[in-house]
N, C-alpha and C positions, 0 to 999 in steps of 0.2 A: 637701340634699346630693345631690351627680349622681353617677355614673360611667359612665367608655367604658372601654372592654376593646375594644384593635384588635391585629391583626398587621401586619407587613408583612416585605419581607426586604430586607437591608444590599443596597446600590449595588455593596459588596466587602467581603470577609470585614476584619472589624475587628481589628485589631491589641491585646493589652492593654491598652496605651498609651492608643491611641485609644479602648477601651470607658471605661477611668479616665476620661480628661480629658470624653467624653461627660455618663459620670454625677456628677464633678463639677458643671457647667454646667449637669446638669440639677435638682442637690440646692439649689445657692442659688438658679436661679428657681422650681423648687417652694414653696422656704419663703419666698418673697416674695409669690409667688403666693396659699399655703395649699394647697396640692394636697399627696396623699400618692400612695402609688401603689407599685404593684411593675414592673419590668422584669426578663424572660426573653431569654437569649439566649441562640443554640445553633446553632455553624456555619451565619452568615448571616441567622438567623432570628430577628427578635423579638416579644415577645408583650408588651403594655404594659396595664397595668391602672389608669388616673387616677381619683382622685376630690378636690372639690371642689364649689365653684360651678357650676352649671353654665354663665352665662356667658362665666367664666374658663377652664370646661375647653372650651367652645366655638372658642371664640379663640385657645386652645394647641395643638387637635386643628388648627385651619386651619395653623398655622405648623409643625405638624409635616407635614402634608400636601406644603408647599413644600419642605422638609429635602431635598435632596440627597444623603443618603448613605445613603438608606432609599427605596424604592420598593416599588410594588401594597399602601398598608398597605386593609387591610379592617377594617370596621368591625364587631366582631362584637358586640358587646352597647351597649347605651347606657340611661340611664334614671335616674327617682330613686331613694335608697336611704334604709335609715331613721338607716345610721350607717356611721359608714369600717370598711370592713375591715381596714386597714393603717395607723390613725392615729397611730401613731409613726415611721412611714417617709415620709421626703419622698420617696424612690423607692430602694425595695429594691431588690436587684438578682442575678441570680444566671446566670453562665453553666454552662449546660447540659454543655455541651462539655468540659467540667474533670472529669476522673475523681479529681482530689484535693483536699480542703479547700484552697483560696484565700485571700493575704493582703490582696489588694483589700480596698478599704474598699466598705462595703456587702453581703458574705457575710454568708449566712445559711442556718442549719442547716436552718430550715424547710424548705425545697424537697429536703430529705436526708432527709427524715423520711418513716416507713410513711405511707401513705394510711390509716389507720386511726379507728375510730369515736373510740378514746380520746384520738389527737395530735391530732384534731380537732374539739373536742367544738361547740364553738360554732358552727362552719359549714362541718360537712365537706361538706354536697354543692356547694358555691358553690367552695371548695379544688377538689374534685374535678373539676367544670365545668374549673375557669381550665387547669385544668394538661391535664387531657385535651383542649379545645381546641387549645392550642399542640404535646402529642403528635401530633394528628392532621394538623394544617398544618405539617408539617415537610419542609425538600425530600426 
């Protein structure tokens, strides 16, 4: 099992609409794929977390590289792991930007929840990593 954890920031701020139909398009080639994964997003900014194969997630990272509607993504982690972090999520998702629960499909309380030893018992410092990366690359 692989994962990349990259940033990059939206072409232009994305529209509801436009994040829906995104994470749509991107839940059924995930589950076609096998990849699970979480996406952040937060006025322009997103922070994407794949895992999978790694030649699958090779191949995905190239075609998102091409995407048009996202630019400078960086590549901040990569590697093998011993097990998905997120393996009920073909791609979570959660804008940042929303100061109120959300009826998008894809919310999730997770990313609402304390930073704590006990909401995270299995793997708070890798939570903490993900999320404090994308705090600090923000425009």
């Amino acid at each position: 099992m692989y994962q990349i954890i990259y940033l990059s920031s939206a072409s232009y701020l994305f529209s509801k609409a436009e994040l829906q139909a995104l994470l749509e398009q991107a839940r059924v080639k995930n589950a076609r794929l096998g990849i699970t994964g979480l996406l952040l997003y937060r006025e322009g900014n997103f922070m994407q977390l794949l895992e999978g194969e790694s030649s699958v997630l090779e191949n995905l990272y190239k075609t998102i590289l091409r995407d048009t509607r996202h630019k400078g993504a960086i590549r901040l982690l990569d590697g093998e792991i011993a097990e998905r972090s997120f393996p009920e999520w073909t791609m979570a998702y959660q804008d940042l930007s929303l100061r109120t629960e959300s009826n998008l499909p894809g919310f999730n309380q997770f990313l609402n929840a304390p930073l704590t030893e006990a909401e995270f018992a299995h793997k708070p410092q890798q939570v903490r990593t993900l999320l404090n990366l994308f705090k600090r690359t923000l425009r």
